[in-house]
C-alpha positions in Angstrom: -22.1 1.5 -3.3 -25.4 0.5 -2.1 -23.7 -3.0 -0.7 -21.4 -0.9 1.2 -24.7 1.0 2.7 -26.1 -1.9 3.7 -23.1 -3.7 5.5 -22.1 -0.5 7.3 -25.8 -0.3 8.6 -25.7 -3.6 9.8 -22.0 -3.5 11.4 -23.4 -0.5 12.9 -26.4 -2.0 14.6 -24.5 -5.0 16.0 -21.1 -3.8 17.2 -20.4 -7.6 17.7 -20.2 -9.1 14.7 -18.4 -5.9 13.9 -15.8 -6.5 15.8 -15.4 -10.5 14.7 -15.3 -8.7 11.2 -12.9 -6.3 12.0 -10.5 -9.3 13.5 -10.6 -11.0 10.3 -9.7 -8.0 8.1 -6.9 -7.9 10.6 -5.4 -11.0 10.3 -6.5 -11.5 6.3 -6.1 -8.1 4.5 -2.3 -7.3 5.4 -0.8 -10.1 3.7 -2.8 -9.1 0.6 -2.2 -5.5 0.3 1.9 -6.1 1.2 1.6 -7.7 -2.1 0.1 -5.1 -4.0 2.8 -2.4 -2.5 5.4 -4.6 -3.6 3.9 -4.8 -7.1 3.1 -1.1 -7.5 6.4 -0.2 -5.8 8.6 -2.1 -8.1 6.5 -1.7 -11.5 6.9 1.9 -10.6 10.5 2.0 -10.1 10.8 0.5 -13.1 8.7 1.8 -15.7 7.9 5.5 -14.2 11.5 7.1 -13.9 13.2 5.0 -10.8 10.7 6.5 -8.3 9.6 4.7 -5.1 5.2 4.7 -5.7 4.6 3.2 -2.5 8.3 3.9 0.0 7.9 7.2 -0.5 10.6 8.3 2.0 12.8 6.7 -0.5 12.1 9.4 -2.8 13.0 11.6 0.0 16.6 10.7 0.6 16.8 10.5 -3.6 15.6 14.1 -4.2 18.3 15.4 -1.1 21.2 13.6 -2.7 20.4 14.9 -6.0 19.8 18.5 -4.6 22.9 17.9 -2.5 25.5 16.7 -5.3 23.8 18.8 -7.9 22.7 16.5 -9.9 19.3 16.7 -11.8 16.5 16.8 -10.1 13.6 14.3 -10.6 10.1 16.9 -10.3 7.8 13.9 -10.2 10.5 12.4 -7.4 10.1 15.7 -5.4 6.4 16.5 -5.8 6.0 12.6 -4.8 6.5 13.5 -1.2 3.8 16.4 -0.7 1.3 14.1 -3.1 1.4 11.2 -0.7 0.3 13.7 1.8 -2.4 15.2 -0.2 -3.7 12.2 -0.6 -3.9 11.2 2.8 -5.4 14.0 3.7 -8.2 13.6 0.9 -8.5 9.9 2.3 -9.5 11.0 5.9 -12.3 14.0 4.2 -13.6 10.6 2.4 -13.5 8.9 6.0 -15.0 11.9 7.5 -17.9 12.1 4.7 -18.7 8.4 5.1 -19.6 8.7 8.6 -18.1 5.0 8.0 -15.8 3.0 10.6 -14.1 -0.5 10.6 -14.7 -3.0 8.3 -17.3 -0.7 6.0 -14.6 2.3 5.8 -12.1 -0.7 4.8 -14.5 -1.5 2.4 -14.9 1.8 1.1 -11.3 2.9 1.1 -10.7 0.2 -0.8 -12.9 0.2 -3.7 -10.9 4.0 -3.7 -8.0 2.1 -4.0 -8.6 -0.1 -6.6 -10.1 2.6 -8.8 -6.7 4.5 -8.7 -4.9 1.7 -9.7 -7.1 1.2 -12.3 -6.8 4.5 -13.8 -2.8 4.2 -13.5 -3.2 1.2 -15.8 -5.8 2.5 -17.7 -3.2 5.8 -18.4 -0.3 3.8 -18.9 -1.8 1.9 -21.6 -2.9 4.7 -23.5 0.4 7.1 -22.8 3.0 4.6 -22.3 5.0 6.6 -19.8 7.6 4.2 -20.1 8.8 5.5 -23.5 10.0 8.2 -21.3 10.1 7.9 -17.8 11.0 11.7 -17.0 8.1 13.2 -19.0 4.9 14.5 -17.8 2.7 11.7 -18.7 5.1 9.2 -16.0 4.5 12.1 -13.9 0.9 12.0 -13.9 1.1 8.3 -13.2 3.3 8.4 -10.6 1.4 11.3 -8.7 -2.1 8.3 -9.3 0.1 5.5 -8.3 1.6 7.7 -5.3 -2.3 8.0 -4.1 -3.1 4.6 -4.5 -1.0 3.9 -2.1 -1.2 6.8 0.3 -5.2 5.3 0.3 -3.5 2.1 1.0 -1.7 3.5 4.2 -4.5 5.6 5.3 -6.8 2.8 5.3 -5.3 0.6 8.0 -4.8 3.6 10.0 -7.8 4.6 10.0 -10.0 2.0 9.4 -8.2 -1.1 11.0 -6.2 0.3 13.2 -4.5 -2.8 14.8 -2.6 -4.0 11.7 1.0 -3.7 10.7 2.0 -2.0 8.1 2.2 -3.6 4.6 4.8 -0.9 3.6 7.3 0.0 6.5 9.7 -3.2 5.6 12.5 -1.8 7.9 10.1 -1.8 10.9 8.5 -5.3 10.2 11.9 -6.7 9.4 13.0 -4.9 12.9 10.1 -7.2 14.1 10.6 -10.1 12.7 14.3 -10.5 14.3 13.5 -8.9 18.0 10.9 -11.7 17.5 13.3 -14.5 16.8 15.8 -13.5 19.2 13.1 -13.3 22.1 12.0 -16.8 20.9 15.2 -18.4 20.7 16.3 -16.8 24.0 16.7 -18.8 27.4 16.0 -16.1 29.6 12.8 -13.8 29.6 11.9 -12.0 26.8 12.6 -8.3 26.1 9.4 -7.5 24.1 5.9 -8.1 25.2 4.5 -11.4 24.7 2.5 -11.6 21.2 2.4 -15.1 19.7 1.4 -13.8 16.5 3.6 -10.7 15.8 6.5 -12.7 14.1 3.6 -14.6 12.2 2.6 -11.7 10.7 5.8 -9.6 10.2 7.4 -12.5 8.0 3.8 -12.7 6.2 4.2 -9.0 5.0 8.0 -9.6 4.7 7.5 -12.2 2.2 4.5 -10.6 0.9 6.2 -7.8 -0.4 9.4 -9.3 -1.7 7.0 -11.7 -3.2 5.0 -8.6 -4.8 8.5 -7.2 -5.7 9.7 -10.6 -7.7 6.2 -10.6 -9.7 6.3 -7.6 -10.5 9.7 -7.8 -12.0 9.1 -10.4 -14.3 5.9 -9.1 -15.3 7.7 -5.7 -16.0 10.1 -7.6 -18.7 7.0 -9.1 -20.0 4.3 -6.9 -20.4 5.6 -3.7 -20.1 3.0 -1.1 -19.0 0.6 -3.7 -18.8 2.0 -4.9 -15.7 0.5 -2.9 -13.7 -3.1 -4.8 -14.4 -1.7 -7.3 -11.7 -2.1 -4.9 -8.4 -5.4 -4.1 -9.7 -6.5 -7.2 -10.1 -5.0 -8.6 -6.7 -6.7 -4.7 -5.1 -10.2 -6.1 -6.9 -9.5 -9.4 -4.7 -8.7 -7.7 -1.4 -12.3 -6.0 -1.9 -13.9 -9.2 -1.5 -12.0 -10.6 1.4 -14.1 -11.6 4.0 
């Protein structure tokens, strides 16, 4: 914590070299953390009762169609939805507290981040909520997992505010094809002109479906343990420079 101190006092006292760092974390971090909400999305699914950990309007459209058809209800499905918002909410009173912006805050919200995961894999270990995904202890680690990524989300809002998202796959995938058509066009193009925007949707496209593919095999392999690979790829993104 005292490292974080000392960068956000010097970031502070030379708003250049802020801003150069700030660029960086822009172009670096995204790639990284679409990973991670591929991994935690899908281990979730998987192991945590078929619930969407990091798409959390997923869960959204689940829980209606069950309440619509009758069907039983997930709780942890439903209570998913005002969690994530919790969470965000508790993410911007961390913000707040800091007194933190840019790269520090990133470097803050962070560390946050990778101690939720962390305790989701810590939990799982020790409860095994896969045993049985409807039961309170999946619950529990589906409301931690649910925050991790709320953090996530939160972070590049609020701390670097220029980034894509590494979770809204319909929107970068919306993106990515606007992008192509305007490049393979012959007459003007329809969006603004942004060299890098299909650059970095594809990056968090592939990103995530990479984090997704992982995740899967690791799933079949390891079992709750799975999860230790978003925390160690969250432990990386703390270091990124």
């Amino acid at each position: 914590m005292s490292t974080l101190a000392s960068e956000s006092a010097a970031l502070r006292a030379d708003p250049a070299d802020n801003t150069v760092e700030l660029s960086r974390l822009e172009a670096r971090l995204p790639p990284l953390l679409s990973v991670i909400a591929g991994m935690v999305d899908l281990t979730g699914f998987f192991t945590l009762g078929h619930i969407f950990t990091a798409h959390i309007t997923g869960n959204l459209v689940v829980a209606a169609a069950a309440a619509v058809q009758g069907g039983p209800v997930n709780v942890a499905q439903a209570l998913a939805i005002p969690a994530f918002m919790l969470a965000v909410a508790a993410v911007w009173l961390i913000a707040q507290a800091s007194d933190r912006r840019g790269p520090s805050l990133a470097r803050l919200l962070l560390l946050v981040q990778f101690l939720l995961l962390a305790a989701v894999l810590i939990f799982s270990v020790l409860t095994r909520p896969s045993a049985d995904p409807r039961g309170l202890t999946a619950g529990i680690a589906v409301m931690i997992a649910v925050s991790a990524m709320a953090c996530q989300y939160a972070l590049l809002r609020l701390a670097i505010p220029g980034a894509i998202s590494t979770a809204v796959m319909t929107g970068n995938l919306t993106n990515t094809v606007l992008s192509l058509m305007d490049l393979l066009s012959r007459h003007g193009a329809l969006l603004p002109v942004d060299a890098g925007r299909l650059k970095r949707s594809l990056q968090l496209l592939f990103g995530f479906l990479l984090g997704c593919v992982v995740s899967a095999s690791a799933v079949s392999v390891l079992g709750d343990w799975a999860w230790s690979l978003p925390v160690v790829l969250s432990g990386a993104a703390i270091a990124i420079r």
